[in-house]
C-alpha positions in Angstrom: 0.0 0.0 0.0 2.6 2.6 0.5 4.4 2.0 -2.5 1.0 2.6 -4.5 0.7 5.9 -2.7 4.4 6.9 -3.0 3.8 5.8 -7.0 0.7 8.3 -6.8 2.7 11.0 -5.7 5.3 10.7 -7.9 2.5 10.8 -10.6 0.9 13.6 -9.1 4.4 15.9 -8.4 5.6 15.1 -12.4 2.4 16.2 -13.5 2.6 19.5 -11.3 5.6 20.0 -12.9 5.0 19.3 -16.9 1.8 21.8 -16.1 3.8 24.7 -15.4 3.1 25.4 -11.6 5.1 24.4 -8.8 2.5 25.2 -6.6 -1.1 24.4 -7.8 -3.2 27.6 -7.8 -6.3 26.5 -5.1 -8.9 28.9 -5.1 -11.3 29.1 -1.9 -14.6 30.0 -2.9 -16.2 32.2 -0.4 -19.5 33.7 0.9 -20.5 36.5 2.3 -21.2 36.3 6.5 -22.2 40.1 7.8 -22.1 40.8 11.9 -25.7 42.9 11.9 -25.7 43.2 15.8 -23.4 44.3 18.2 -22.2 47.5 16.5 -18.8 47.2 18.1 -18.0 44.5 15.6 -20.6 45.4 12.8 -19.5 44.4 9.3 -19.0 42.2 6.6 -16.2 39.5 6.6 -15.0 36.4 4.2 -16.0 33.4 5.2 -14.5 30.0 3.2 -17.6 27.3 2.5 -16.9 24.0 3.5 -16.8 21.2 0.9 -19.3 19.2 2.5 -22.7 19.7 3.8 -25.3 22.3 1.9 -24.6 25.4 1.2 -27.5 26.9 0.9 -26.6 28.5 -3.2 -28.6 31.6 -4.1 -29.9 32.4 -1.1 -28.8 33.3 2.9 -29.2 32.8 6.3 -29.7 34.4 9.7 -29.2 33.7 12.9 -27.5 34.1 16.5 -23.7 33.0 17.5 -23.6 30.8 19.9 -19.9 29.7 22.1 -20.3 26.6 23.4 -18.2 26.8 26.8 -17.4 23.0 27.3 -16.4 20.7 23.8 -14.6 24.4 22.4 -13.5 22.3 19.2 -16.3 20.5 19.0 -14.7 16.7 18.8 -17.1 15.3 21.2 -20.4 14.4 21.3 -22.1 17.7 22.6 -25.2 15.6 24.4 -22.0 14.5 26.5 -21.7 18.4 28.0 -25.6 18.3 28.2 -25.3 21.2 25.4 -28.2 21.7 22.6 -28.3 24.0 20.5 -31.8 24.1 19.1 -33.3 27.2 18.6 -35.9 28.2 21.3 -39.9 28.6 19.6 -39.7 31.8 18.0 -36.2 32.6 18.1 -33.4 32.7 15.8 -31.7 29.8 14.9 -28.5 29.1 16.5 -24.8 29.0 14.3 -22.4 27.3 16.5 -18.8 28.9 16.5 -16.1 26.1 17.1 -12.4 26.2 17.1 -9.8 24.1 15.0 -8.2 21.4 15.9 -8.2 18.3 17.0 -10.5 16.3 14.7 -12.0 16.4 11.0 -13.7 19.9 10.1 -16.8 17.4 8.9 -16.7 16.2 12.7 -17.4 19.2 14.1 -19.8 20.0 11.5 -21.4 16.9 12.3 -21.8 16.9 15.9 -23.0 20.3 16.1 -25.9 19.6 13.7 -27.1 16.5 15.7 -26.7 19.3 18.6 -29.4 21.6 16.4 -27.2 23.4 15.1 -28.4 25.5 11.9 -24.7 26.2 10.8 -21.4 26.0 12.1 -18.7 28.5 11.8 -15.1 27.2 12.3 -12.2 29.6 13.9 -8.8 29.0 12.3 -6.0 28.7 15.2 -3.9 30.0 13.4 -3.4 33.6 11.2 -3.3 32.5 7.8 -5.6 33.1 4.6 -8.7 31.4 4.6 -8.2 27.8 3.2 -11.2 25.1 2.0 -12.5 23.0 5.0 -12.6 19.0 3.1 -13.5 15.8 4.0 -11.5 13.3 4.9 -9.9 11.3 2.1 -9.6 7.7 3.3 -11.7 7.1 6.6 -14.2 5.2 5.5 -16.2 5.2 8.5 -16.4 9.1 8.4 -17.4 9.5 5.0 -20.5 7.6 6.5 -21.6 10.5 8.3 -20.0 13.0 5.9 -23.3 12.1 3.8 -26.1 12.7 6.2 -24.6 16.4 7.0 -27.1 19.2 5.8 -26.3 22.1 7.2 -23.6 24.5 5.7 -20.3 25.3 7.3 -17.7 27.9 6.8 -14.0 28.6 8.5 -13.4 32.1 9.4 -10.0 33.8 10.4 -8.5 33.6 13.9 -8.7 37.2 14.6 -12.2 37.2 13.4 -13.0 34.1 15.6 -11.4 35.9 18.6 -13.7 39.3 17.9 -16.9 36.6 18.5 -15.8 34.5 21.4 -15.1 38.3 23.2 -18.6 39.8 22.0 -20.3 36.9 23.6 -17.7 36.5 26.7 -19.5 39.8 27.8 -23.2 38.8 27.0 -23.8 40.2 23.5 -26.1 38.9 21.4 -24.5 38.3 18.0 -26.6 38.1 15.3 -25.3 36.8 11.5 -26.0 37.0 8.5 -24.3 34.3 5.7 -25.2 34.9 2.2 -24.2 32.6 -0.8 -26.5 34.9 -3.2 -22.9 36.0 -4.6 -20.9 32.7 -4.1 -22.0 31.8 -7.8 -21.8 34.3 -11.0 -25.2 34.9 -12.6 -24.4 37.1 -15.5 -27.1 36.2 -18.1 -30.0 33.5 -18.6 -27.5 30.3 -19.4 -25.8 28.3 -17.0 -22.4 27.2 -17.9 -21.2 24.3 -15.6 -19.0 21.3 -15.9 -18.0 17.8 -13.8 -14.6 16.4 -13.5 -15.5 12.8 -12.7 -14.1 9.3 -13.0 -15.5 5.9 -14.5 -13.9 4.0 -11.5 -16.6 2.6 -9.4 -14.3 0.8 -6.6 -12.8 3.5 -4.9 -15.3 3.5 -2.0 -17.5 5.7 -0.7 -17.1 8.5 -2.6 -17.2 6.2 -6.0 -20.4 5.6 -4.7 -21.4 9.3 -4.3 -20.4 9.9 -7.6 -22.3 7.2 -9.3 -25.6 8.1 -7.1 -25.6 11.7 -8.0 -25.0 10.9 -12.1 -28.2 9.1 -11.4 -29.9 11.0 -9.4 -29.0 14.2 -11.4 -29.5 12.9 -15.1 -33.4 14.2 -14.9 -32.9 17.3 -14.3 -29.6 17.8 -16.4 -30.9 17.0 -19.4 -34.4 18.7 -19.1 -31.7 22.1 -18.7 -29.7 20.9 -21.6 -32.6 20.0 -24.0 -34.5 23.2 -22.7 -31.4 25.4 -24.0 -30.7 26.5 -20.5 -27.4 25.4 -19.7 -24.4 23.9 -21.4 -22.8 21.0 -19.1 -19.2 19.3 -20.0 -17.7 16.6 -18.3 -14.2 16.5 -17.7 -11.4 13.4 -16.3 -9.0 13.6 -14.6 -5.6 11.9 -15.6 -1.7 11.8 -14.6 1.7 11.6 -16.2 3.9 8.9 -15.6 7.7 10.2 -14.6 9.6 9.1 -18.1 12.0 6.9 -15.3 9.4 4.4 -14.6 7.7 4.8 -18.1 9.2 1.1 -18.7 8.4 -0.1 -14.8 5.3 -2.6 -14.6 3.2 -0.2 -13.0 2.9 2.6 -15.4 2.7 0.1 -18.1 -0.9 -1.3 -16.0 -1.8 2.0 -14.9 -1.0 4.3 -18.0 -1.7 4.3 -22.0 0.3 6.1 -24.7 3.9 5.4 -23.1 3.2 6.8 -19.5 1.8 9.9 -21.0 -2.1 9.2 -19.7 -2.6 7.3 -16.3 -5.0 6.8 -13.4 -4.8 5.2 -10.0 -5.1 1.2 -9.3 -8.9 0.4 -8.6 -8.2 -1.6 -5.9 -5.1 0.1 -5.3 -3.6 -3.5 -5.7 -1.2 -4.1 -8.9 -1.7 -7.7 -8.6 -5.4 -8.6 -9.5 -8.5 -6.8 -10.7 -9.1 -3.7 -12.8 -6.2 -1.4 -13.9 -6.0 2.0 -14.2 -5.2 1.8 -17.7 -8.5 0.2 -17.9 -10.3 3.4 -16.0 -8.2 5.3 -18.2 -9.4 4.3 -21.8 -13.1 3.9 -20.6 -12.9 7.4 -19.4 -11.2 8.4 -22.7 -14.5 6.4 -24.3 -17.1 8.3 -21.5 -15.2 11.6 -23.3 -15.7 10.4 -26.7 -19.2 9.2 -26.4 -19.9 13.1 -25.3 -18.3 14.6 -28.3 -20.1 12.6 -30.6 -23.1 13.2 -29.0 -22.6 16.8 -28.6 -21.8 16.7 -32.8 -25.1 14.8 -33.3 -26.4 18.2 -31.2 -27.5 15.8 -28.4 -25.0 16.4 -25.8 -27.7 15.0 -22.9 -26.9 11.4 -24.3 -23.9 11.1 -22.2 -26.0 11.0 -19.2 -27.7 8.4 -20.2 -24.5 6.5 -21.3 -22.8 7.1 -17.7 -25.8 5.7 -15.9 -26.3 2.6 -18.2 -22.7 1.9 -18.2 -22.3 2.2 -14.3 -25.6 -0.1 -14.1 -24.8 -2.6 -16.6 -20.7 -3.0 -16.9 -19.7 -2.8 -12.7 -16.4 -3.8 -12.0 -17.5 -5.7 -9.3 -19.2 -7.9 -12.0 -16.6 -8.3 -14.3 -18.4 -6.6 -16.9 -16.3 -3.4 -16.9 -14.6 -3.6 -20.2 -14.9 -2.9 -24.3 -18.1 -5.1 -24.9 -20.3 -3.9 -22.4 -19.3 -0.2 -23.2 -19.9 -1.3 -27.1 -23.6 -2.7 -26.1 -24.7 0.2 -24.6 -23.2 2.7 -27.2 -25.7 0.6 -29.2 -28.5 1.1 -27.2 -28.2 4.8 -27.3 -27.7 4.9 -31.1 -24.7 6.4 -31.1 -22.1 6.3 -34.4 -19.6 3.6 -32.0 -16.7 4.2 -35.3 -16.8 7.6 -35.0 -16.3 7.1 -31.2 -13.5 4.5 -31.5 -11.6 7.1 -34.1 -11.9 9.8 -31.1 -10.2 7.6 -29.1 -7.6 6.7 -30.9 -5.0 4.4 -30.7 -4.3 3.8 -26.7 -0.8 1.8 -27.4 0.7 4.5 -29.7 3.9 7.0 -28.9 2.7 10.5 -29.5 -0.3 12.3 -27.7 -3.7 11.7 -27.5 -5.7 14.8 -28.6 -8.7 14.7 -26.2 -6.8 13.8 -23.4 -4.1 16.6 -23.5 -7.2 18.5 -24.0 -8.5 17.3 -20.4 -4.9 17.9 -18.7 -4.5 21.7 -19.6 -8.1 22.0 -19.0 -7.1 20.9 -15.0 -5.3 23.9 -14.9 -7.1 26.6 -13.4 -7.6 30.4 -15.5 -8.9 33.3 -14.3 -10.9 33.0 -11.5 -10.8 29.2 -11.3 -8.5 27.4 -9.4 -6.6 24.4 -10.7 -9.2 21.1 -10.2 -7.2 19.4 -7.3 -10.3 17.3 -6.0 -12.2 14.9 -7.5 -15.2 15.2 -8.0 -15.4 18.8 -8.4 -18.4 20.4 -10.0 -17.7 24.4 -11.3 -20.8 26.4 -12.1 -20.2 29.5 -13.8 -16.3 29.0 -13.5 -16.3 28.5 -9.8 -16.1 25.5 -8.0 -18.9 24.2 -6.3 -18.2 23.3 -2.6 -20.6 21.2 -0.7 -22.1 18.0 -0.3 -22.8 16.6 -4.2 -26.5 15.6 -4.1 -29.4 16.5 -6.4 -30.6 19.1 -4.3 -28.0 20.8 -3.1 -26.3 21.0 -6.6 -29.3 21.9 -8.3 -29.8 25.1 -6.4 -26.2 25.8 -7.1 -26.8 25.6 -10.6 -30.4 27.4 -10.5 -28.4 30.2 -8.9 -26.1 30.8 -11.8 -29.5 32.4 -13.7 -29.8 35.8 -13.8 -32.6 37.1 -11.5 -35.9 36.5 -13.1 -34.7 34.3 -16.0 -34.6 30.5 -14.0 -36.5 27.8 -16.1 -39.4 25.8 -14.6 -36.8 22.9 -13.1 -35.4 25.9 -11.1 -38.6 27.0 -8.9 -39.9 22.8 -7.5 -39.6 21.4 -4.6 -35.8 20.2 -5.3 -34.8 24.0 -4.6 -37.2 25.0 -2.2 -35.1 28.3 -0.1 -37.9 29.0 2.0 -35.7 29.2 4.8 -38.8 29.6 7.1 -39.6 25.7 6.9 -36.6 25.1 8.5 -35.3 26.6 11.8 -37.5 29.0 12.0 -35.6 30.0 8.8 -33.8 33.2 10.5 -37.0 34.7 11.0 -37.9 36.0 14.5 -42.0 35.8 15.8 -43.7 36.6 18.6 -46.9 34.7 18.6 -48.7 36.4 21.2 -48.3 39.9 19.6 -49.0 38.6 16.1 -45.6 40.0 15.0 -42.7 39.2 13.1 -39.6 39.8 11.1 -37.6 37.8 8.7 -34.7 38.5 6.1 -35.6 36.8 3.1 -37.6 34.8 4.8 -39.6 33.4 1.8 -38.1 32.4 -1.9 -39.4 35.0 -5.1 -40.1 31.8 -6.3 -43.3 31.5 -4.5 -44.7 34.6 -5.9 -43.8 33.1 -9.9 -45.8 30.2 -8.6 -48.8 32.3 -7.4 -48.9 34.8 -10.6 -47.9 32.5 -13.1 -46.3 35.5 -14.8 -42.7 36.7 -15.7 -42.2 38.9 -12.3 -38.9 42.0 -11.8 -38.5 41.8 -8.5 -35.0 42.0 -6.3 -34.7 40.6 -2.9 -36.8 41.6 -0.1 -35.3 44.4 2.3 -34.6 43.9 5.8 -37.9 44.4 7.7 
């Protein structure tokens, strides 16, 4: 096992360098979080979403800070302190401020939502630029909970952090504001987004993330693509081989085109199973089968190919190889010689046009950072962060319209930012006097519903 990953990361450096960066150029997408009450720390700071969880895309969030004075880094089970946070009737709901350390950012996350938590901000402990809270990579048994988190997170700076914990030390009430209306470019009436995915369906728990939200999300893609609403491209990710161990046994079974193209072992085990040369060329086919279909001006087919080829050609079932792919190519009517001449010849010395194609596209430009994790999802040139369901993704996307121009798909259920069904939604009431007062406390949306009519309207003021 540690000579596979030491192999990976020799992979992984070469490539860094052949691209051109010695450092890969991260970028940490951010939303707005704006201190509305005490006034001696009023303002607007940056806040760094975390890349699990649901962000809640195109629309925000209020609520009160709350310091928990026991479990300060949140690594325990807060029931254990006999802490809740669950927002009294009536009342704002309750963003937990923890501090770093100790355990997984998703940990914290997690136990502060089974808490009642209705978000969780995380203080840095240490001055530094904002960087992306992830999950963790290879505990299996946390990815488990990593799925069931629904609330949204964000890491704010240590000096920030401090400015909190002293507001509430002497009994202010802090009440926030986080806003992802911004997080996501929405410059005209077309959403722009893309995937950077894999074919390899034995890497886990996040394989089988992947492979649940291609099916999960097909619906709803291609009623935007076929509506003319958005243009969707999926992307893989792939490695060079160092040219020292071009002739070594394991670039041979992981790589295609003399080390140039490569992808990790399946099963991270060189002797048995799947290789990643095989994950390479049916990615290289998963490209292919897209660039047909997008020539045959039906670019929504390779949603339909990805699902079918997940379903019927699993690795686990031996089926993941040439004839399966080949049967369901048929299926979907697609020209299979003009995909085979796309792909090329796998064995041959020179470079593969599509896949160079995918290896400068990893590199980020202008505003987007290089793609580092997979998967990644960008929408409007900036990366998604959060958990990758239909939901939460969906609303990303539906936020990349320009006000007043989302199609029908945008305004169901699947969306639904009524922030008043949940929490109390940031909105305070007083049932006995009748009264209340929210921030956005319901969706335009409802209104299109209602009047069945195009509708100019911006967002609510503050009441």
């Amino acid at each position: 096992m540690g000579m596979i990953r030491r192999f990976a990361f020799i992979l992984f450096s070469y490539l860094a360098s052949l691209s051109g960066f010695t450092v890969a150029k991260f970028v940490v997408e951010k939303n707005s979080l704006t201190i509305t009450s005490p006034n001696s720390i009023k303002g607007t700071y940056d806040s760094a979403i975390g890349n699990f969880g649901v962000p809640q895309y195109g629309g925000s969030m209020a609520g009160t800070v709350v310091y928990p004075k026991e479990n300060g880094k949140g690594c325990e089970v807060f029931d254990q302190f006999g802490l809740s946070f669950k927002s009294k009737l009536g009342a704002l709901p309750n963003f937990v401020l923890v501090d770093r350390g100790d355990c997984f950012f998703a940990l914290k996350v997690w136990h502060a939502q089974n808490a009642g938590a209705a978000a969780v901000l995380v203080a840095d402990d240490t001055e530094e630029p904002l960087i992306t809270m992830d999950s963790p990579k290879e505990e299996d048994e946390a990815l488990k909970f990593i799925e069931n988190i629904t609330i949204p997170s964000a890491l704010i700076s240590k000096a920030f952090g401090n400015e909190l914990k002293e507001a509430i030390r002497h009994g202010e009430m802090v009440n926030v504001n986080l806003d992802w209306r911004e997080a996501v470019p929405h410059p005209d009436n077309r959403v722009e987004y893309e995937l950077w995915t894999s074919s390899n369906d034995e890497c886990g728990p996040k394989c089988d993330m992947l492979m649940g939200f291609v099916k999960d999300f097909r619906g709803a893609a291609q009623i935007l693509e076929k509506g003319g609403y958005s243009q969707f491209t999926p992307h893989y990710i792939t490695w060079y081989c160092p040219k020292a161990f071009v002739l070594s046994k394991q670039c041979k079974s992981q790589c295609i085109n003399h080390g140039r193209y490569c992808a990790p072992d399946p099963e991270q085990d060189f002797s048995q199973g799947y290789n990643g040369k095989d994950v390479v060329i049916e990615n290289l086919r998963q490209l292919c089968v897209f660039r047909v279909a997008n020539e045959s001006r039906r670019p929504w087919v390779w949603w339909d190919y990805a699902t079918d080829f997940q379903i019927r050609c699993p690795m686990k079932e031996k089926k993941y190889n040439r004839e399966c792919a080949d049967s369901v190519i048929k299926s979907l009517g697609l020209d299979q010689r003009k995909i085979e001449d796309c792909m090329g010849d796998p064995e041959a010395d020179s470079d593969n046009p599509v896949l160079k194609a995918e290896q400068d596209a990893q590199i980020g430009k202008g505003s987007r950072g290089d793609v580092t994790i997979l998967p990644t999802l960008i929408v409007n040139n900036r990366q998604y962060r959060g958990k990758l369901e239909k939901g939460a993704v969906l609303k990303a996307v539906c936020a990349g319209f320009q006000e007043t121009t989302d199609p029908p798909v945008c305004l169901g259920s699947d969306i639904e930012t009524n922030e008043c069904l949940h929490n109390n939604g940031g909105c305070w009431e007083d049932k006995a006097l009748n009264i209340s007062a929210c921030k956005v406390c319901f969706d335009i949306t409802d209104l299109k519903h209602v009047l069945a009519v195009p509708f100019m309207f911006d967002h609510l003021p503050n009441s």
